[in-house]
Backbone as ProteinMPNN parsed JSONL, in Angstrom:
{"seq_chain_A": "XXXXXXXXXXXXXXXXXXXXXXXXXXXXXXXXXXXXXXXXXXXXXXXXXXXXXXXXXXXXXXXXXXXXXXXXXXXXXXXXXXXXXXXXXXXXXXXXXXXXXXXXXXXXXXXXXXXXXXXXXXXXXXXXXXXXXXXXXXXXXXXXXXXXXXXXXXXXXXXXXXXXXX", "coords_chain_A": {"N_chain_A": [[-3.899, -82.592, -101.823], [-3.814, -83.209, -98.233], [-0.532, -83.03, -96.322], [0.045, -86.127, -94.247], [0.662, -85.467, -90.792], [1.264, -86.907, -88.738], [2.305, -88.973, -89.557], [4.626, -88.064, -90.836], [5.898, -87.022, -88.879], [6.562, -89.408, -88.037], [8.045, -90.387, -89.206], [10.51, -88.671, -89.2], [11.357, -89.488, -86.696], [12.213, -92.103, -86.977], [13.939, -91.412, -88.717], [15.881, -89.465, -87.937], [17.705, -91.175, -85.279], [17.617, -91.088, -81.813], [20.389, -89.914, -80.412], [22.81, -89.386, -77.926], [23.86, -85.915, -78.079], [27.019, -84.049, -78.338], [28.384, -81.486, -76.684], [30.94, -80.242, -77.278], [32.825, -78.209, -79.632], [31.151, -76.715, -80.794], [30.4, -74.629, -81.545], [33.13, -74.055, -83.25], [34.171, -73.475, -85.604], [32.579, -71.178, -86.749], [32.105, -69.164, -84.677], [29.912, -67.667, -82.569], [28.391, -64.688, -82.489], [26.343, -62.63, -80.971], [24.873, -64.782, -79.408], [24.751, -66.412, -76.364], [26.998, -68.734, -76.502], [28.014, -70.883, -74.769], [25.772, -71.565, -72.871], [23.871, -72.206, -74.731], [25.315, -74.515, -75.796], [25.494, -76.137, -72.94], [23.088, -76.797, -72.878], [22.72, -78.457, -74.769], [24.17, -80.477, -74.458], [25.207, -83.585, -73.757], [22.603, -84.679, -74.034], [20.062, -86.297, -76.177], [18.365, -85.324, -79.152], [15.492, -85.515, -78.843], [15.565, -85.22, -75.898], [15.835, -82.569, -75.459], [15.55, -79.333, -74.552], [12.899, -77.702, -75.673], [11.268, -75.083, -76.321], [13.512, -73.469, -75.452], [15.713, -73.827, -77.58], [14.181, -73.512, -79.832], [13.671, -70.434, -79.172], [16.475, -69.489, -79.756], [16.955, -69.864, -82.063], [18.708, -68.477, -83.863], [20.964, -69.794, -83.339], [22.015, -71.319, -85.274], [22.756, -71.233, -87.601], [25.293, -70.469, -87.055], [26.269, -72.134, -85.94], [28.703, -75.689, -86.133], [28.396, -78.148, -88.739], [27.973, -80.669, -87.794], [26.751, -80.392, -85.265], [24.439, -79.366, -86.031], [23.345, -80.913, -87.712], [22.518, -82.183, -85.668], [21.138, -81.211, -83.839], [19.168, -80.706, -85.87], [16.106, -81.849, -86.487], [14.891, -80.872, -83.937], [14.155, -78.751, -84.862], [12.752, -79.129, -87.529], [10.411, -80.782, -86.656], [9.569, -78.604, -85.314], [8.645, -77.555, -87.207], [7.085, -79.031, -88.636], [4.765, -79.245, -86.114], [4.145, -76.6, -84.897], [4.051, -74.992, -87.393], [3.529, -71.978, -89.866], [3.798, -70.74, -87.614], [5.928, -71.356, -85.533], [9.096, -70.238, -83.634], [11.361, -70.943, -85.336], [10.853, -70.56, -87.949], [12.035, -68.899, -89.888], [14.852, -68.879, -89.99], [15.075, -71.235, -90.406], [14.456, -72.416, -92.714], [15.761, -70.688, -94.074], [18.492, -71.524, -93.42], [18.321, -74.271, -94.806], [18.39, -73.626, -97.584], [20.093, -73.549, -100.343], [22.331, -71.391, -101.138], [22.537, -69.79, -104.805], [23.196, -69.025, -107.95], [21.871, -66.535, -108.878], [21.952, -64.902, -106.55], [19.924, -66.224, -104.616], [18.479, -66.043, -100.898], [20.304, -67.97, -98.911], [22.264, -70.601, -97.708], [25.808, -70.998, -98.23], [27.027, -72.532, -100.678], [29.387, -74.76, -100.256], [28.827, -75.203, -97.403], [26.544, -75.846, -97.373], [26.666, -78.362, -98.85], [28.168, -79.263, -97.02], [26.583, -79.878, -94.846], [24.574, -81.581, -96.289], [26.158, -84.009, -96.57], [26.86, -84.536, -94.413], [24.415, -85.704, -93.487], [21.88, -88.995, -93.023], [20.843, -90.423, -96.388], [18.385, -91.109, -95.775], [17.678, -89.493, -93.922], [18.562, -86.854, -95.226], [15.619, -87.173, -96.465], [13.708, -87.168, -95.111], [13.55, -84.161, -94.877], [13.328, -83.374, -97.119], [10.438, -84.411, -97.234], [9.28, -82.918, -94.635], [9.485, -80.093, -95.944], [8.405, -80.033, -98.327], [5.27, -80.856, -97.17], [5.141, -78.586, -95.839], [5.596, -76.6, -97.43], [3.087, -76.621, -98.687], [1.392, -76.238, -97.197], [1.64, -73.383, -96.612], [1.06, -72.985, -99.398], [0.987, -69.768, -101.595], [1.593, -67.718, -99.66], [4.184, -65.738, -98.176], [5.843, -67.205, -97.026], [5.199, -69.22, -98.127], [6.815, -69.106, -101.108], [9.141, -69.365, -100.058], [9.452, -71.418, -99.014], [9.247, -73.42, -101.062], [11.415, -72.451, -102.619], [13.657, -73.166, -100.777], [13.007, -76.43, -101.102], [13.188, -76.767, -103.395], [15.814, -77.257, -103.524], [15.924, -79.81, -102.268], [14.577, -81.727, -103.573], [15.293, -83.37, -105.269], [15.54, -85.876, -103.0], [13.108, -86.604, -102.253], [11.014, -89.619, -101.581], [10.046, -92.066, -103.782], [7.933, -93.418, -103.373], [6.276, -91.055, -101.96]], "CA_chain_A": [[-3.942, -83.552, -100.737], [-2.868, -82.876, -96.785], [0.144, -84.12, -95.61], [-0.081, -86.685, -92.995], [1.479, -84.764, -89.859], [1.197, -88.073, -88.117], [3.091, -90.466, -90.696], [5.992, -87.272, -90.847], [6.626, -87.077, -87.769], [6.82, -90.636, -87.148], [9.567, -90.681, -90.55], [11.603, -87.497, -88.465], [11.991, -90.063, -85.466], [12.739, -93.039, -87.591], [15.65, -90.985, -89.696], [16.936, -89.286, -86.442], [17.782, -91.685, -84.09], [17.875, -90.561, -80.762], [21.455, -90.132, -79.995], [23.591, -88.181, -76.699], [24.962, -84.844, -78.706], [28.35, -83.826, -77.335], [28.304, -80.469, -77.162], [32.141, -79.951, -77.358], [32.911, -77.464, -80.37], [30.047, -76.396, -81.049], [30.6, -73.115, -82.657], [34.212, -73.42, -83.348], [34.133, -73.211, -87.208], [32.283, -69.865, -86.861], [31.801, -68.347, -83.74], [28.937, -67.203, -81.924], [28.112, -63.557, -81.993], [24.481, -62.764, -80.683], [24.339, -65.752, -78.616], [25.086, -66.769, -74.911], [26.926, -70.419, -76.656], [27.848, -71.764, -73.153], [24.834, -71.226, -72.552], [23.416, -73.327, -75.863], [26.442, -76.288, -75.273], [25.199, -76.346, -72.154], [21.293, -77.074, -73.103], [22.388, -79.634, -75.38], [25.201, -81.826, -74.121], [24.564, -85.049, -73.462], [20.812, -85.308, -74.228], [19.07, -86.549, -77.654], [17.687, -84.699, -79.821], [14.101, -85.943, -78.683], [15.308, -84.818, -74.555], [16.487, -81.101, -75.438], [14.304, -78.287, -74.406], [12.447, -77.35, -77.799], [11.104, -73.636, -76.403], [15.264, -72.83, -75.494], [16.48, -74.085, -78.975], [13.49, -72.579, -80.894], [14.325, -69.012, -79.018], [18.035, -69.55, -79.871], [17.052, -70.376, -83.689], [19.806, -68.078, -84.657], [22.552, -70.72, -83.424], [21.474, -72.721, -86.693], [23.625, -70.518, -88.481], [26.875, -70.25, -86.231], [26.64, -74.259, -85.858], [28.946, -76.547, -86.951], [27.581, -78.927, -89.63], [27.796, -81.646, -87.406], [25.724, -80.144, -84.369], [22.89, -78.549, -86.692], [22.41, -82.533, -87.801], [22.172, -83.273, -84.285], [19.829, -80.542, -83.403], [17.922, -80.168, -86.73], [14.807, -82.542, -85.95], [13.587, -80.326, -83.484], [13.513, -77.429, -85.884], [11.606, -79.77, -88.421], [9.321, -80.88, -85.691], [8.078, -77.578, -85.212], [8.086, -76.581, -88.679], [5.385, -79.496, -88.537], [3.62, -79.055, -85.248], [3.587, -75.196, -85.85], [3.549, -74.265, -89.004], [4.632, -70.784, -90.128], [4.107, -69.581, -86.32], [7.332, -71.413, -85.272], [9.809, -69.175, -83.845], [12.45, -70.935, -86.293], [11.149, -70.989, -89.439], [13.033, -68.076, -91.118], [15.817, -69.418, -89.587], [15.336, -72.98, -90.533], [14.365, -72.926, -94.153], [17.552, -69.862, -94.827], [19.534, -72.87, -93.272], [17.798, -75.23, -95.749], [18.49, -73.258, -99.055], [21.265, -73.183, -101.032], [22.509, -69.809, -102.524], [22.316, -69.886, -105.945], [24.019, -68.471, -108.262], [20.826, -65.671, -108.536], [21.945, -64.4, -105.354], [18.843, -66.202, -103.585], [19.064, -66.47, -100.18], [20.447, -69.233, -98.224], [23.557, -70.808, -96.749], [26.802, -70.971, -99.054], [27.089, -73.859, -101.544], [29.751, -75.415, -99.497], [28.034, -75.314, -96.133], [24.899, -76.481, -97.7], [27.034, -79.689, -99.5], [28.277, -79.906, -95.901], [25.213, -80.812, -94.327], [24.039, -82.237, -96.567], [26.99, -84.693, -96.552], [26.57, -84.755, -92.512], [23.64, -86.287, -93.112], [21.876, -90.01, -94.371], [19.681, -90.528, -97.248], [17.046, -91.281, -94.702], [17.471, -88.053, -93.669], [17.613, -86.247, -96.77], [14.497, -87.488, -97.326], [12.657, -87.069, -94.337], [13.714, -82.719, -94.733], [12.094, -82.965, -98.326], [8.875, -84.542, -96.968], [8.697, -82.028, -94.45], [9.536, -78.566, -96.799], [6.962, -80.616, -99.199], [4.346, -80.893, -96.533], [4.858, -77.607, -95.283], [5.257, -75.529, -98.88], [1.718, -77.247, -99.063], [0.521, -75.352, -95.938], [1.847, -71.739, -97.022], [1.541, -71.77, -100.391], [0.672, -68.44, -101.592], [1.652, -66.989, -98.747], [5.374, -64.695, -98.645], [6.493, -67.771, -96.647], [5.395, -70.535, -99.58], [8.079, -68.959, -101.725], [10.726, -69.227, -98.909], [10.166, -72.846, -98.533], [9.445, -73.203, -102.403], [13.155, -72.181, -102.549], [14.207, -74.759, -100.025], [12.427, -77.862, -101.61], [14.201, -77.37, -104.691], [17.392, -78.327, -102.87], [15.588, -81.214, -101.044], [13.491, -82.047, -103.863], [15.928, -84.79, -105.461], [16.052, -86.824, -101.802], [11.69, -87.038, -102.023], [11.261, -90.641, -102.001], [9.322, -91.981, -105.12], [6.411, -93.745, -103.19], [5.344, -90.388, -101.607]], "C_chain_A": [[-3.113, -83.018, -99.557], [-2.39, -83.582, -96.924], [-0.067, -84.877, -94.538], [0.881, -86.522, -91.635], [2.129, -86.171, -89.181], [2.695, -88.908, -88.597], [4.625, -89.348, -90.758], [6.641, -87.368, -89.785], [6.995, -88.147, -87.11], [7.952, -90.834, -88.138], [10.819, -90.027, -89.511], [12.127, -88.707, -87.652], [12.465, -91.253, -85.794], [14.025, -92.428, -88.275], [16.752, -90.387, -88.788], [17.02, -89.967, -85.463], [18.277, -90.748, -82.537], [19.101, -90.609, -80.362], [22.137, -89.222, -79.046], [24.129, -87.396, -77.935], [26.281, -84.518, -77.633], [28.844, -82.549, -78.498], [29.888, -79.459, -77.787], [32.588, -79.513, -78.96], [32.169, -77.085, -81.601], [30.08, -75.287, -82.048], [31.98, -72.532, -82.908], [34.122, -72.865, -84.85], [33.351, -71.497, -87.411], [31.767, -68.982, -86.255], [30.559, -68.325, -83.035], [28.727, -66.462, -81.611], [26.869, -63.669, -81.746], [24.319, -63.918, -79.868], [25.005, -66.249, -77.625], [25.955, -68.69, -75.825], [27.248, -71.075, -75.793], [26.84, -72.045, -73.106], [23.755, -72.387, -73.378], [24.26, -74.501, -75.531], [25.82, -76.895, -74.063], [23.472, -77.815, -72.527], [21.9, -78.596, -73.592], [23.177, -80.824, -75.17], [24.603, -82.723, -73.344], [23.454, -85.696, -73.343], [20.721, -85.554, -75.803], [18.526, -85.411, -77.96], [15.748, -84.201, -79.436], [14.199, -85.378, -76.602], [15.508, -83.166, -74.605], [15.029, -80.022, -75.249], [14.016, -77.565, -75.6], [11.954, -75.619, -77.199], [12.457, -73.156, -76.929], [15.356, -72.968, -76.743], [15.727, -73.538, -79.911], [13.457, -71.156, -80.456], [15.29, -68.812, -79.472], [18.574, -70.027, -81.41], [18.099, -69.872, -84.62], [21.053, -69.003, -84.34], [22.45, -71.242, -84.507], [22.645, -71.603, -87.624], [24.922, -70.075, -88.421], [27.274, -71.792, -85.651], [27.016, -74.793, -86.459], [27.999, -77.454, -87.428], [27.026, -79.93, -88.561], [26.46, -81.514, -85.81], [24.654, -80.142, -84.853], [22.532, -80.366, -87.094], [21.709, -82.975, -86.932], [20.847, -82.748, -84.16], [18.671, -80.544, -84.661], [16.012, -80.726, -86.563], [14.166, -81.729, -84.712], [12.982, -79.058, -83.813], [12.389, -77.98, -86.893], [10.871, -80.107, -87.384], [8.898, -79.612, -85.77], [8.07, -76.711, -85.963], [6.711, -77.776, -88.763], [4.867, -79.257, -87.753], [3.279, -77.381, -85.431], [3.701, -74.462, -86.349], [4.401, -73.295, -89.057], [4.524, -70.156, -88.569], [5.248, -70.698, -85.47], [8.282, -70.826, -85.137], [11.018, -69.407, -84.889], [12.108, -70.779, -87.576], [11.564, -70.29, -90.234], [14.278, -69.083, -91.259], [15.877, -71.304, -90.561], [15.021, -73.126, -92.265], [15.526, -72.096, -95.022], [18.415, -71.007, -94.871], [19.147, -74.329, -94.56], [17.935, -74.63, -97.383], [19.885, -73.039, -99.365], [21.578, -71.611, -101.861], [22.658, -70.368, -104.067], [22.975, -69.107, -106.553], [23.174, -66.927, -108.626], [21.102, -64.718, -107.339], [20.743, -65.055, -104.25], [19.682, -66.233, -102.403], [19.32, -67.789, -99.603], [22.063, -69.496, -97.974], [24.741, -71.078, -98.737], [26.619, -72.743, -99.208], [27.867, -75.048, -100.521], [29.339, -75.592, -97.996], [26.99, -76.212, -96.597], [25.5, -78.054, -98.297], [27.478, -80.291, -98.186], [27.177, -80.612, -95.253], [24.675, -81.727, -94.85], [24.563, -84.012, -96.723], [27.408, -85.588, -95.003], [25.518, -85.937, -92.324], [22.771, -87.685, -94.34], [20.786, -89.496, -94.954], [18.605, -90.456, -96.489], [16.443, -89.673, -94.581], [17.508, -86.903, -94.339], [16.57, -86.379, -97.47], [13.203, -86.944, -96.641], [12.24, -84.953, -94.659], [13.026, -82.797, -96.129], [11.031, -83.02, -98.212], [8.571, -83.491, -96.056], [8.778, -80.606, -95.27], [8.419, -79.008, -97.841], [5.475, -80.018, -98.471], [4.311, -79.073, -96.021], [4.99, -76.073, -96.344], [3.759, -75.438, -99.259], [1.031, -76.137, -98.048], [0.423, -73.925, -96.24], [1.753, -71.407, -98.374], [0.54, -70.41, -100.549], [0.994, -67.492, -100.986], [3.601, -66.682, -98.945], [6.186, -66.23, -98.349], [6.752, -69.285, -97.865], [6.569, -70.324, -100.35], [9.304, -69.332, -101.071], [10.949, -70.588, -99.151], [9.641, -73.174, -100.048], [11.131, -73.872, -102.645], [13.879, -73.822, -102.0], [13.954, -75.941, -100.575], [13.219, -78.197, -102.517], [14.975, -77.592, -104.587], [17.266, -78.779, -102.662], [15.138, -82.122, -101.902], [13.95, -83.814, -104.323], [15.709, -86.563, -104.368], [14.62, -87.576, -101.766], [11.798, -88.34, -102.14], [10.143, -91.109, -102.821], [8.123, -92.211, -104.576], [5.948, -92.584, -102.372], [4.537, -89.238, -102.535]], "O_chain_A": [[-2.007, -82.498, -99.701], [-2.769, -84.66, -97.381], [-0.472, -84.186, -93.604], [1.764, -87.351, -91.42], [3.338, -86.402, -89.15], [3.729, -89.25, -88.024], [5.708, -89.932, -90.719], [7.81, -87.742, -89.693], [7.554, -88.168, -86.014], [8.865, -91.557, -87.738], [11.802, -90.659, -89.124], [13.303, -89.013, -87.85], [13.245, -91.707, -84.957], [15.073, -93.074, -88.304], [17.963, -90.605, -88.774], [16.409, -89.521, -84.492], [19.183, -89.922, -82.429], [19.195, -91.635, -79.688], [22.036, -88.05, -79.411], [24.776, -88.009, -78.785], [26.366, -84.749, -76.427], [29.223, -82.393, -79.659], [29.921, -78.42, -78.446], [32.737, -80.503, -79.676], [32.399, -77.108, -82.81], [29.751, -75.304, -83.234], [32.281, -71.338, -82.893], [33.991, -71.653, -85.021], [33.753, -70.768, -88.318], [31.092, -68.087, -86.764], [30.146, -69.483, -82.978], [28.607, -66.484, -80.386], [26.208, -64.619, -82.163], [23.126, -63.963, -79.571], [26.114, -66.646, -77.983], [25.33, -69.729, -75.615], [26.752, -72.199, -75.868], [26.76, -73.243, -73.38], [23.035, -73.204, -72.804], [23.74, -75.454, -74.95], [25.598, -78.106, -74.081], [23.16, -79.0, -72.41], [21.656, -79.649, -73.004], [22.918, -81.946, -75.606], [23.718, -82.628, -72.494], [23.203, -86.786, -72.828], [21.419, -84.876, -76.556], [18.224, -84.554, -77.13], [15.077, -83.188, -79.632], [13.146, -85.187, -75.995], [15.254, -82.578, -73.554], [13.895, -80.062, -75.728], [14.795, -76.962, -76.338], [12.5, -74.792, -77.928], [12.739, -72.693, -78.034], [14.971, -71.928, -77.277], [16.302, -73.034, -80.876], [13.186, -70.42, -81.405], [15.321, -67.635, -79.832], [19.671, -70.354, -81.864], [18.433, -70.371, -85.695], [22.059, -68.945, -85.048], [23.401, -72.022, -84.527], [23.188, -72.228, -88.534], [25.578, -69.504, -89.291], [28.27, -72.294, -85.132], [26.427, -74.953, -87.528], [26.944, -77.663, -86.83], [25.811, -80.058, -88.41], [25.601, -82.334, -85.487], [23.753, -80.803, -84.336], [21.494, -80.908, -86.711], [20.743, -83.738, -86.968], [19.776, -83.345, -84.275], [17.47, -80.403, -84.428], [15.008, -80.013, -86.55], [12.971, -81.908, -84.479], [11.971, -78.469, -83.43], [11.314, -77.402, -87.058], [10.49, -78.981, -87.066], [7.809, -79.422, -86.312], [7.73, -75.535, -85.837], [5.545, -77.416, -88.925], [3.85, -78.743, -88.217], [2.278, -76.988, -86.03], [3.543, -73.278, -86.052], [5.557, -73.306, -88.634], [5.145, -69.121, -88.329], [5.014, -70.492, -84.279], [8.837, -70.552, -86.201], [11.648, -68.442, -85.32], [13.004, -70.844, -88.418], [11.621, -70.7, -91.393], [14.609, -69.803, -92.201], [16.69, -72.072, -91.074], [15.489, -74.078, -92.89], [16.063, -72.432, -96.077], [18.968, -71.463, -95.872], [19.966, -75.169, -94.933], [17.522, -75.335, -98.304], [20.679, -72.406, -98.669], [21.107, -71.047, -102.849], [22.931, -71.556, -104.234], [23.532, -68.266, -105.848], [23.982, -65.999, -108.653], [20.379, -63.727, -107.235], [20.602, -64.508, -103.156], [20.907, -66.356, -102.384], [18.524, -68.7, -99.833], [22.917, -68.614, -98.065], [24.368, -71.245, -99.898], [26.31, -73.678, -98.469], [27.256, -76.014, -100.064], [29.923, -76.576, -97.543], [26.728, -77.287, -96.058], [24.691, -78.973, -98.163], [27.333, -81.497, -97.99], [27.015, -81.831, -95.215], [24.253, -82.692, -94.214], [23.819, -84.976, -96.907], [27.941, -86.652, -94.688], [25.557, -86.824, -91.472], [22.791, -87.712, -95.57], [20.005, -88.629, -94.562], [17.843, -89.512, -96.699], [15.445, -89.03, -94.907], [16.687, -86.002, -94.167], [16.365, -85.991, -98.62], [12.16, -86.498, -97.119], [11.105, -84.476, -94.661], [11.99, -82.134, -96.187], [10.289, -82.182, -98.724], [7.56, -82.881, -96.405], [7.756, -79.953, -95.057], [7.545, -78.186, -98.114], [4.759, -79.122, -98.917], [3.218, -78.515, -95.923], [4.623, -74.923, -96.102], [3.245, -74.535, -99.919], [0.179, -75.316, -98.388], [-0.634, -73.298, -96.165], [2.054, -70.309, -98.842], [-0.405, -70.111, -99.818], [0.828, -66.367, -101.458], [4.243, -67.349, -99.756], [7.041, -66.58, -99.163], [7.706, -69.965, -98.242], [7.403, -71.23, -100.36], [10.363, -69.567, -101.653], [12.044, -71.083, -99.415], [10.669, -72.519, -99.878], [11.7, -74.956, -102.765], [14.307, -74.878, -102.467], [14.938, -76.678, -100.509], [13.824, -79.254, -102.693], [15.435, -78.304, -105.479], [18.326, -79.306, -102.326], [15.112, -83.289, -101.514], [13.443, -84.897, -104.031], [15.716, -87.743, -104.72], [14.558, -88.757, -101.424], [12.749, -88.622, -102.869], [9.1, -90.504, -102.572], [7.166, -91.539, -104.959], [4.923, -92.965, -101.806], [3.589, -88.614, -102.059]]}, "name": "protein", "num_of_chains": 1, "seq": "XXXXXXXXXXXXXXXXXXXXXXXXXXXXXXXXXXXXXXXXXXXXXXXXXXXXXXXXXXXXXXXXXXXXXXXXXXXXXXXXXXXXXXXXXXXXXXXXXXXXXXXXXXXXXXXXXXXXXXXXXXXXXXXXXXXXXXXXXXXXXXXXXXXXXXXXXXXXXXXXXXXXXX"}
């Protein structure tokens, strides 16, 4: 069965409320090599999630990984947005499903245990739920493909949050 792009993306904007980010220490916790972050603080202070320029932030997909916990909450919805609107040709989606996996004790890849309990701690149930329906919906789209495994990976950290009636 397809996912309903429709009915997801209307969950994303129900679990992220639109709220002003405040861009103020943004990448203290771990820097910002590779990236202009003035430059990113800039983009995103004092707009929503839903006003931020989605090309800029999906060029700049490597901040997702030099972002405090608490920003990447702010910003994450417009990385899931266009892991649903498009697909695996999204310039984030390495980026966004590494950020979505937990390392393991395997060595897979993905963000360190405690980072990954951070976020996940950043953020509500709602919203742990909505990031399973999309890595669901969108494991559905790739599987088979190098990228199905990637987000595979990811789900099984999300998979708990699915909510029963989907």
């Amino acid at each position: 069965m397809q996912p309903d792009h429709a009915k997801i993306l209307e969950q994303l904007h129900t679990a992220f409320p639109a709220r002003p980010i405040h861009a103020q220490g943004a990448f203290r916790d771990l820097g910002a090599p590779n990236l202009d972050a003035q430059s990113y603080m800039k983009q995103i202070e004092g707009r929503t999630w839903e006003e931020l320029d989605r090309p800029y932030l999906l060029r700049c997909h490597d901040a997702l990984s030099v972002l405090g916990v608490p920003h990447i909450a702010a910003v994450l919805p417009v990385y899931l947005r266009s892991l649903m609107e498009d697909g695996a040709g999204s310039p984030a989606v390495y980026a966004l499903l590494h950020l979505l996996t937990k390392r393991g004790a395997k060595q897979k890849p993905g963000i360190s245990r405690t980072r990954f309990g951070a976020l996940v701690g950043e953020l509500t149930p709602a919203q742990c739920a909505v990031i399973a329906v999309v890595l669901r919906a969108f494991a559905v789209e790739v599987e088979g493909e190098s990228l199905g495994f990637a987000a595979q990976a990811a789900l099984e950290d999300w998979k708990t949050y699915l909510p029963i009636d989907s």
